[in-house]
N, CA, C, O and CB atoms as a CASP TS submission, in Angstrom:
PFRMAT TS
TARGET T0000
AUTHOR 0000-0000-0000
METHOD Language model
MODEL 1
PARENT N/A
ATOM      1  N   UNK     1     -33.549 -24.797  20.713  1.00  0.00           N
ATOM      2  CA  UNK     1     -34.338 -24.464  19.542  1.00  0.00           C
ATOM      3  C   UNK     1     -34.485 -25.670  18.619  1.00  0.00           C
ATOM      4  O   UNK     1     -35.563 -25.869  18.058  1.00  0.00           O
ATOM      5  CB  UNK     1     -33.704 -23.299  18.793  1.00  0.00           C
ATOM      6  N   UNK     2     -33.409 -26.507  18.437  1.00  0.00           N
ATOM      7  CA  UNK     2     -33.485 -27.620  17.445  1.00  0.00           C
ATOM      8  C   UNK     2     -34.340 -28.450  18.121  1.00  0.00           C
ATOM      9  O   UNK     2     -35.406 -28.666  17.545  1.00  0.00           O
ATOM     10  CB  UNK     2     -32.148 -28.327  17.035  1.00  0.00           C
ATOM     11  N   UNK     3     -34.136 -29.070  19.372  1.00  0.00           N
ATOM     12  CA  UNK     3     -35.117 -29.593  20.156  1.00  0.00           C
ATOM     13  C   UNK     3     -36.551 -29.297  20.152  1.00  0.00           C
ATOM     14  O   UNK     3     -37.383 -30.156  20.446  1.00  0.00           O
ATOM     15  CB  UNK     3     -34.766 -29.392  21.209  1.00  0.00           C
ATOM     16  N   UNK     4     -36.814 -28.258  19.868  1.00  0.00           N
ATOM     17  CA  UNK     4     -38.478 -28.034  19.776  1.00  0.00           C
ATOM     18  C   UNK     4     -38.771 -28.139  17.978  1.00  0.00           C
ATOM     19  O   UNK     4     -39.900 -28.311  17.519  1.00  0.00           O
ATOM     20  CB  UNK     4     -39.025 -26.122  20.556  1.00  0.00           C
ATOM     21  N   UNK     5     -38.136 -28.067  17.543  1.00  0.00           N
ATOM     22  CA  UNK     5     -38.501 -28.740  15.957  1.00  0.00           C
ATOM     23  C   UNK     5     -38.706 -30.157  16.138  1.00  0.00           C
ATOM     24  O   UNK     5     -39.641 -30.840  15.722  1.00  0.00           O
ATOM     25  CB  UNK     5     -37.217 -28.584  14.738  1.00  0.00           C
ATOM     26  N   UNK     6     -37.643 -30.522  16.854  1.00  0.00           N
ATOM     27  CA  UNK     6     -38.046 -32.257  16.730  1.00  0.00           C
ATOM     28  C   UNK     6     -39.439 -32.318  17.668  1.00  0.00           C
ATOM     29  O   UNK     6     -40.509 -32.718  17.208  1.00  0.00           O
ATOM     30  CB  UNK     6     -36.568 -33.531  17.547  1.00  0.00           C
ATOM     31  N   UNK     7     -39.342 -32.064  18.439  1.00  0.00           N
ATOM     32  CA  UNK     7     -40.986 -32.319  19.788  1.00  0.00           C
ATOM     33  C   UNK     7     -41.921 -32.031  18.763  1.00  0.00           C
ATOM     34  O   UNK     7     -42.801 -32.883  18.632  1.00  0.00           O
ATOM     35  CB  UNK     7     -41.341 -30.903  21.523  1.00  0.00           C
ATOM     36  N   UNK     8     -41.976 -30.734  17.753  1.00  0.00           N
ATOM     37  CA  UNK     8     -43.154 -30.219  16.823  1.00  0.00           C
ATOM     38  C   UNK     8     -43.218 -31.665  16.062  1.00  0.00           C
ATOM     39  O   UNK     8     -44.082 -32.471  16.408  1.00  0.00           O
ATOM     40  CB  UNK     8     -42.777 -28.657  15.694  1.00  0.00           C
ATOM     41  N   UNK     9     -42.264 -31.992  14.992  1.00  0.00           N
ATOM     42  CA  UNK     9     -42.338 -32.791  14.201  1.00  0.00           C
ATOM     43  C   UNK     9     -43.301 -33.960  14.831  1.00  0.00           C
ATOM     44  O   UNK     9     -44.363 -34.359  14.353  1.00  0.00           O
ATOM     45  CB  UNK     9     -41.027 -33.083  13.808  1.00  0.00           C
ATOM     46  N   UNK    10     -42.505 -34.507  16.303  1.00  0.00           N
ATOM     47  CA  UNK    10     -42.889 -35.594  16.504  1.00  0.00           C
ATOM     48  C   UNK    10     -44.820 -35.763  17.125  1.00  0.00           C
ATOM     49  O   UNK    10     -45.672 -36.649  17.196  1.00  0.00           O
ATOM     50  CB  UNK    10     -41.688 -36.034  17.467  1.00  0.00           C
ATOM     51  N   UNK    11     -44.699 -34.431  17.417  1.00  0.00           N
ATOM     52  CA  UNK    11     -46.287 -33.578  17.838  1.00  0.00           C
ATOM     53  C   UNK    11     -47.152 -33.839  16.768  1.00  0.00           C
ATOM     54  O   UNK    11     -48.156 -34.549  16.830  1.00  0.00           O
ATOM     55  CB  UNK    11     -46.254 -31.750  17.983  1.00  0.00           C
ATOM     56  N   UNK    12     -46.732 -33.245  15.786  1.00  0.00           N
ATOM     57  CA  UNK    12     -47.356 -33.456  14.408  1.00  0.00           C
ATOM     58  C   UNK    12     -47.229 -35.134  13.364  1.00  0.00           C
ATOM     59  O   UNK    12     -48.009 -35.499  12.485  1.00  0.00           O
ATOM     60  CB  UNK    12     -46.560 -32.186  13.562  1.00  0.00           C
ATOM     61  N   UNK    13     -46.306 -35.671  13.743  1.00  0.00           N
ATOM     62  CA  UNK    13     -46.418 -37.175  13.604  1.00  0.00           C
ATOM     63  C   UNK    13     -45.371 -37.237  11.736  1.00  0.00           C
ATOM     64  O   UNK    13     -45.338 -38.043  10.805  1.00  0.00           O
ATOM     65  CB  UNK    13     -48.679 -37.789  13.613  1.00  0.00           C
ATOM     66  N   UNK    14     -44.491 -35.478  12.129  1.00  0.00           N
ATOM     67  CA  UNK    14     -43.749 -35.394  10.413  1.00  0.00           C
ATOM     68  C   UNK    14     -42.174 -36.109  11.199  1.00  0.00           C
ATOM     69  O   UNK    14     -41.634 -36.120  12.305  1.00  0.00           O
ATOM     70  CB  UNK    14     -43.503 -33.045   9.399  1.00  0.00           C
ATOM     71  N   UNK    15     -41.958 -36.581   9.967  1.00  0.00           N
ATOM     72  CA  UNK    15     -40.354 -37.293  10.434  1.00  0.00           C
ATOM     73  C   UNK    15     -39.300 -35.615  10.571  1.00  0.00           C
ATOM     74  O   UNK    15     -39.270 -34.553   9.950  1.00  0.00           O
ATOM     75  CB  UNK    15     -39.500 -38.764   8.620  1.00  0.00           C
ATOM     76  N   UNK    16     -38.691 -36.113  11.552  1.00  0.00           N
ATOM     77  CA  UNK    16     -37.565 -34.873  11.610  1.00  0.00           C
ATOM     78  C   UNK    16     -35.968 -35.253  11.632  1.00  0.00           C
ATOM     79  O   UNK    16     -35.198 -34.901  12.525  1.00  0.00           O
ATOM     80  CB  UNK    16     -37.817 -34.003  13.033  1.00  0.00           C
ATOM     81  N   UNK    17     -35.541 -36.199  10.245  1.00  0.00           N
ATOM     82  CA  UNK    17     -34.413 -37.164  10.837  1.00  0.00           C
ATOM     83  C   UNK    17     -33.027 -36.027  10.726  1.00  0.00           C
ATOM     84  O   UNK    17     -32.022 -36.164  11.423  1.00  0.00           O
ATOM     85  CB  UNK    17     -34.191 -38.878   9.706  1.00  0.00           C
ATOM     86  N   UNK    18     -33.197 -35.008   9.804  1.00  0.00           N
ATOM     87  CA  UNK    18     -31.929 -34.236   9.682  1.00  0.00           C
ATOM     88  C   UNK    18     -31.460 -33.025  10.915  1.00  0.00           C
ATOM     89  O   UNK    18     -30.393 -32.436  11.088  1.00  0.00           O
ATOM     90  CB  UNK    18     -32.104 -33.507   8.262  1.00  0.00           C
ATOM     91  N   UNK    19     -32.829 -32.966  11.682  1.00  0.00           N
ATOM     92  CA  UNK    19     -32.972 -31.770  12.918  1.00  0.00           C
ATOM     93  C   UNK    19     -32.425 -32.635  14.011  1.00  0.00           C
ATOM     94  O   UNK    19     -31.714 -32.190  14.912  1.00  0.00           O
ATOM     95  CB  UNK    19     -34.733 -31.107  13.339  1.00  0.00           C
ATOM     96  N   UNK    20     -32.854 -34.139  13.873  1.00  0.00           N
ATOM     97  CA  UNK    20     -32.624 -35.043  14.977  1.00  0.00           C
ATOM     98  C   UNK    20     -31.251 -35.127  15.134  1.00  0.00           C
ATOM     99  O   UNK    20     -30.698 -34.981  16.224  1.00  0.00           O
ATOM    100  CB  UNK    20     -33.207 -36.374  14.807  1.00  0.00           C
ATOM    101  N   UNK    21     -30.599 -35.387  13.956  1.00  0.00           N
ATOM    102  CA  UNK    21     -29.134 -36.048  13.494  1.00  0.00           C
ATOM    103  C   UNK    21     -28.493 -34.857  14.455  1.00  0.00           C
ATOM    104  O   UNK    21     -28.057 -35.027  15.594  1.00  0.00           O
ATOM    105  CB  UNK    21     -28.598 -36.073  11.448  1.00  0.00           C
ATOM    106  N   UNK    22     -28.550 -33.418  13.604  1.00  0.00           N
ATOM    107  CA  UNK    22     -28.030 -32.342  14.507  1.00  0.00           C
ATOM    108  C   UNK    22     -27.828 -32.135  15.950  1.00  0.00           C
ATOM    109  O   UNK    22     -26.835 -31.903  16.639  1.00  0.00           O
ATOM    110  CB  UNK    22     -28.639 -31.510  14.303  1.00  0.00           C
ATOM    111  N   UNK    23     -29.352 -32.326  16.242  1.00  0.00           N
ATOM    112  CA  UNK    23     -29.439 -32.023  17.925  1.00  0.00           C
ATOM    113  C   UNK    23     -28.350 -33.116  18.193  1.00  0.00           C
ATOM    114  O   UNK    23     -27.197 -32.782  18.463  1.00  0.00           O
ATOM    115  CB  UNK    23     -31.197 -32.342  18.873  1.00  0.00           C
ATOM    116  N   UNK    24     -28.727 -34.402  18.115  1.00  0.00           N
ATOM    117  CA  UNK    24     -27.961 -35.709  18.643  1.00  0.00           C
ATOM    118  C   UNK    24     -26.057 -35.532  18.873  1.00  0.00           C
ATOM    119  O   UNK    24     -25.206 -35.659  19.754  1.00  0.00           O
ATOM    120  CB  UNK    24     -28.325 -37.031  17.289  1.00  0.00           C
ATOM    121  N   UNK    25     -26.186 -35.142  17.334  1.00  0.00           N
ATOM    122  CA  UNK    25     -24.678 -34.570  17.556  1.00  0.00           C
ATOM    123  C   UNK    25     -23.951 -33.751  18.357  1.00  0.00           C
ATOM    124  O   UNK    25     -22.857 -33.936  18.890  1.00  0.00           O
ATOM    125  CB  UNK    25     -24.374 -34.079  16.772  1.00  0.00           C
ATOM    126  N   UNK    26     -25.057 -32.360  18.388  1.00  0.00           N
ATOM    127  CA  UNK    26     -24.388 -31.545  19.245  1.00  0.00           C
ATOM    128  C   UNK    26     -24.317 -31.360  20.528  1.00  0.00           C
ATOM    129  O   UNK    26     -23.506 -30.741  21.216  1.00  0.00           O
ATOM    130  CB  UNK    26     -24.563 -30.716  18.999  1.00  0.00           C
ATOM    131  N   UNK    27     -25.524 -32.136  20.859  1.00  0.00           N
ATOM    132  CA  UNK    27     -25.190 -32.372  22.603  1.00  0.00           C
ATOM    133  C   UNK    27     -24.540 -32.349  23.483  1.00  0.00           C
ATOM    134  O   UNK    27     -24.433 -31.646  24.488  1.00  0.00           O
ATOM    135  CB  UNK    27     -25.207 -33.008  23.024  1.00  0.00           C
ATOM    136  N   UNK    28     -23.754 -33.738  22.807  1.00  0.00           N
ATOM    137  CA  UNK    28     -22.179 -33.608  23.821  1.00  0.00           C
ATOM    138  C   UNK    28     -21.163 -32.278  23.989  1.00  0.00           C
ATOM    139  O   UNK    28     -20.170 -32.295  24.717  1.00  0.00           O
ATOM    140  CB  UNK    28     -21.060 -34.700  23.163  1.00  0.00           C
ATOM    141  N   UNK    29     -21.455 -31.482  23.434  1.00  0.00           N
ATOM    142  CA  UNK    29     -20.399 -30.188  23.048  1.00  0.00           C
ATOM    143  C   UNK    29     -21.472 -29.615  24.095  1.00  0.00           C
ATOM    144  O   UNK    29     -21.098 -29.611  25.268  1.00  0.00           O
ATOM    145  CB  UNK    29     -20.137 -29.361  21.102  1.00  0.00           C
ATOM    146  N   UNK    30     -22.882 -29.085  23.790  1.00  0.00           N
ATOM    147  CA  UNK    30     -23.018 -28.110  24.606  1.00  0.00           C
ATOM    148  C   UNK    30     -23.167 -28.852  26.427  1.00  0.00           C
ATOM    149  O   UNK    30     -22.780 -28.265  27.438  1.00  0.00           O
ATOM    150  CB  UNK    30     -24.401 -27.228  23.942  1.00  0.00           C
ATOM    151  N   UNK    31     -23.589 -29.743  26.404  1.00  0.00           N
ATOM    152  CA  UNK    31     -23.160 -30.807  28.176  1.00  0.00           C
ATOM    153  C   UNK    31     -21.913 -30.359  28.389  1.00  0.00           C
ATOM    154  O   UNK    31     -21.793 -29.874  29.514  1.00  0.00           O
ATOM    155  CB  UNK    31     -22.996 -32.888  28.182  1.00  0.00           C
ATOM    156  N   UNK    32     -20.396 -30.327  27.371  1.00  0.00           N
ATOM    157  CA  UNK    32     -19.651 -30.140  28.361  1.00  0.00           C
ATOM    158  C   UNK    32     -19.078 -28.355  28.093  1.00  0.00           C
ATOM    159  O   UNK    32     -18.009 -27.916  28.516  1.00  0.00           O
ATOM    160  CB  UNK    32     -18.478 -31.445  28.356  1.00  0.00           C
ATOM    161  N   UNK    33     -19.828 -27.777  27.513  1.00  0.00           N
ATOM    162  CA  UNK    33     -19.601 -26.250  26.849  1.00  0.00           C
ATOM    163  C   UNK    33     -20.019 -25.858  28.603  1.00  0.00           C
ATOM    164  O   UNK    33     -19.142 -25.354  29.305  1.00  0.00           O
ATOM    165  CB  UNK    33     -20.958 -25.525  25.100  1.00  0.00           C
ATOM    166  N   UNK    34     -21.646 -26.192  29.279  1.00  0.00           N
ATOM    167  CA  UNK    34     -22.294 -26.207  30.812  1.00  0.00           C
ATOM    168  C   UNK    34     -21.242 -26.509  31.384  1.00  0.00           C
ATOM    169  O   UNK    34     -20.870 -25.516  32.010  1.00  0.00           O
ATOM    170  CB  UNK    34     -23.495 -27.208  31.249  1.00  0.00           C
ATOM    171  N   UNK    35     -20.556 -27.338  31.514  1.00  0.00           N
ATOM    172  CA  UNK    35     -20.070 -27.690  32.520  1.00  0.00           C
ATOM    173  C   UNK    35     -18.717 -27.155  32.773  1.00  0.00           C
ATOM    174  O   UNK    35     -18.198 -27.175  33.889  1.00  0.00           O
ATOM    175  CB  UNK    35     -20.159 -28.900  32.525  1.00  0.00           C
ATOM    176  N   UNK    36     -18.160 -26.677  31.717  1.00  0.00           N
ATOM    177  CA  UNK    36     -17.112 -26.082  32.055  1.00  0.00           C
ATOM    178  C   UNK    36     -17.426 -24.227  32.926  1.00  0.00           C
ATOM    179  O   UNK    36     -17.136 -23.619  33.956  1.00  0.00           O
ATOM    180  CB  UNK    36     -16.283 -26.154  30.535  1.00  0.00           C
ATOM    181  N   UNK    37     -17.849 -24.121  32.209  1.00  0.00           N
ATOM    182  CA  UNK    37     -18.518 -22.706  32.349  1.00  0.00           C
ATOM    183  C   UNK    37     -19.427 -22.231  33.387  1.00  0.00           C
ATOM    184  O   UNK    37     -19.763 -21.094  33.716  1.00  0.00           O
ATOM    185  CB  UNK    37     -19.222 -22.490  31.303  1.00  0.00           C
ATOM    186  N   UNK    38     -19.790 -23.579  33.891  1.00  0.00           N
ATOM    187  CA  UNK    38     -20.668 -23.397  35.454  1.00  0.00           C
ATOM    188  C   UNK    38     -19.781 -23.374  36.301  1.00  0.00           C
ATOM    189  O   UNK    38     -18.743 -24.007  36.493  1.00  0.00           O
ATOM    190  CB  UNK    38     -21.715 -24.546  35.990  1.00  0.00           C
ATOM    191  N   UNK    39     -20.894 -21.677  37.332  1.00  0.00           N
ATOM    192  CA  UNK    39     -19.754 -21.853  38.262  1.00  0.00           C
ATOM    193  C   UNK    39     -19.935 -22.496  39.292  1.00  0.00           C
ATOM    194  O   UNK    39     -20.951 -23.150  39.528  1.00  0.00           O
ATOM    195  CB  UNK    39     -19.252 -20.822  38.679  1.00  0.00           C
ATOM    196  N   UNK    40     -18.362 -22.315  40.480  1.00  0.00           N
ATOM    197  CA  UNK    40     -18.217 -23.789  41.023  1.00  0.00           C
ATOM    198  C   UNK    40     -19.335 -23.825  41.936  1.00  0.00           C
ATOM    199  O   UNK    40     -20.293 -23.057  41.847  1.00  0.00           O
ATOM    200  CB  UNK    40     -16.757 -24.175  41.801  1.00  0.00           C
ATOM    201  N   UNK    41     -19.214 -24.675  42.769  1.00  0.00           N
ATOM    202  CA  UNK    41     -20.545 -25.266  43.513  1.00  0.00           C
ATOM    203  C   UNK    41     -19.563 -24.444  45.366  1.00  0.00           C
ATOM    204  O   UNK    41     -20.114 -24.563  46.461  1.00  0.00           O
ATOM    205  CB  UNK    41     -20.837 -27.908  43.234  1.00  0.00           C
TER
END
C-alpha cells in the first residue's frame, strides 16, 4: 500500500519523501517477516 503512494506521487511528478522514508525502512522487516513464514520448499 505505501508503495503505490510512492508510484502515484512519482506518476504525478509530487515529491513523496515521508511515504518513501517509511516504505524504505520497513522493508527489511517485511523480506524477512516472508521468509520466515514461507513454507519450506
Amino acid at each position: 500500500m505505501i508503495d503505490m503512494i510512492g508510484r502515484k506521487g512519482r506518476e504525478l511528478s509530487a515529491p513523496t519523501p515521508s511515504t518513501d522514508f517509511v516504505y524504505v525502512s520497513l522493508l527489511p522487516v517485511e523480506v524477512k517477516a516472508c521468509n520466515e513464514f514461507a513454507p519450506p520448499p
